[in-house]
C-alpha positions in Angstrom: 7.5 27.2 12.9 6.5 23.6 12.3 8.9 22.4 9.6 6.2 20.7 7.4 5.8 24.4 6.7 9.2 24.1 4.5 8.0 21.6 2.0 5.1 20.5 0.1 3.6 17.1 0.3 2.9 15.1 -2.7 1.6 11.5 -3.1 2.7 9.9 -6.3 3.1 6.3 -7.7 6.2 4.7 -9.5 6.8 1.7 -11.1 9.1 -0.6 -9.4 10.2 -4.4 -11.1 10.1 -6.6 -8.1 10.5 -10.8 -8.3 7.8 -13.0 -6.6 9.8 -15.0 -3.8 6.8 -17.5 -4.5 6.5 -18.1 -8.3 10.2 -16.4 -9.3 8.1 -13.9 -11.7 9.2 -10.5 -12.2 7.0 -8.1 -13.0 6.5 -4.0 -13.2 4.6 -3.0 -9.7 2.9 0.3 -9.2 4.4 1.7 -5.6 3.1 4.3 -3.9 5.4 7.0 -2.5 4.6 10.8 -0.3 7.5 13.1 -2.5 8.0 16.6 -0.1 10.1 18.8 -2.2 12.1 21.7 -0.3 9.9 24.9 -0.9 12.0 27.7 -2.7 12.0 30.3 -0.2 11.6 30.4 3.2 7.9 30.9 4.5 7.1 34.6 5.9 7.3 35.3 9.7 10.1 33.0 10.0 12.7 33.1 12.6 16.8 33.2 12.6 16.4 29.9 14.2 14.1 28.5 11.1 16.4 30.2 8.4 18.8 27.3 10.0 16.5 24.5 9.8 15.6 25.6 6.2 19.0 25.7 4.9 19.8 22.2 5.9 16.4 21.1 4.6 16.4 18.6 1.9 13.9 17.0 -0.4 13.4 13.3 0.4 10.8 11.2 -0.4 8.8 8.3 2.1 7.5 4.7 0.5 4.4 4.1 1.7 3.3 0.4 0.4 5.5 -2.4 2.0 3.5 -4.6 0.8 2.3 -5.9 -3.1 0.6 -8.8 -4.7 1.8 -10.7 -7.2 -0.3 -10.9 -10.4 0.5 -14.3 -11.4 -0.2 -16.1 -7.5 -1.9 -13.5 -6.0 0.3 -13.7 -2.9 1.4 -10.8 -1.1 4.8 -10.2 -0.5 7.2 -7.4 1.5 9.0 -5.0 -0.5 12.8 -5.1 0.5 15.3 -4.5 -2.1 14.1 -0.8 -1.8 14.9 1.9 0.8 12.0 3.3 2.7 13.1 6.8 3.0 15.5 8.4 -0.1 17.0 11.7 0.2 18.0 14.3 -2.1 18.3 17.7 -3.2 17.1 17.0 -7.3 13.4 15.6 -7.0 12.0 17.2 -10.3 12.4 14.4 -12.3 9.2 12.1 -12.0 10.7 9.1 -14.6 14.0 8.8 -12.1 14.4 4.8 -10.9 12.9 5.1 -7.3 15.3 2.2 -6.2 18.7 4.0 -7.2 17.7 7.2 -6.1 19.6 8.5 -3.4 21.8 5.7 -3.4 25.7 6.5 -3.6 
């Protein structure tokens, strides 16, 4: 059983507050992330060996922009005071900080 068959996929955009490194502005930037949130129960036809897999499944989430422009200078700029992939069990909450989740 392919374990994609364990979550389900979801594309959604947070705010982030990022700095410029060219004009030292900081503003709010939309950032685009793909959520997959561990599926409640265990998909049907699924073998001893995927029970396994599933129970040490976790929800995580990816960030898919690594790149933003600033709306002051209009120059682009890398992304890296967050984490590219974040990892938990607790993923309901859509207004949690994207850049202190997962982070102990």
């Amino acid at each position: 059983m392919d374990e994609r068959s364990f979550y389900t996929e979801k594309e959604e955009v947070r705010k982030a507050q990022l700095v410029c490194p060219s004009c030292h502005k900081d503003f709010e930037f939309p950032v685009r992330w793909k959520v997959c949130r561990k599926k409640k129960e265990l998909p049907r036809g699924a073998s001893p060996e995927d029970r396994k897999k599933f129970d040490h499944a976790t929800s995580y989430m990816v960030r898919l922009d690594d790149l933003v422009a600033c709306y002051k200078c209009r120059k682009r700029f890398e992304i890296t005071g967050q984490s590219t992939v974040l990892i938990n069990d607790n993923l309901g909450d859509p207004v949690s900080d994207p850049e202190n989740f997962g982070n102990r």
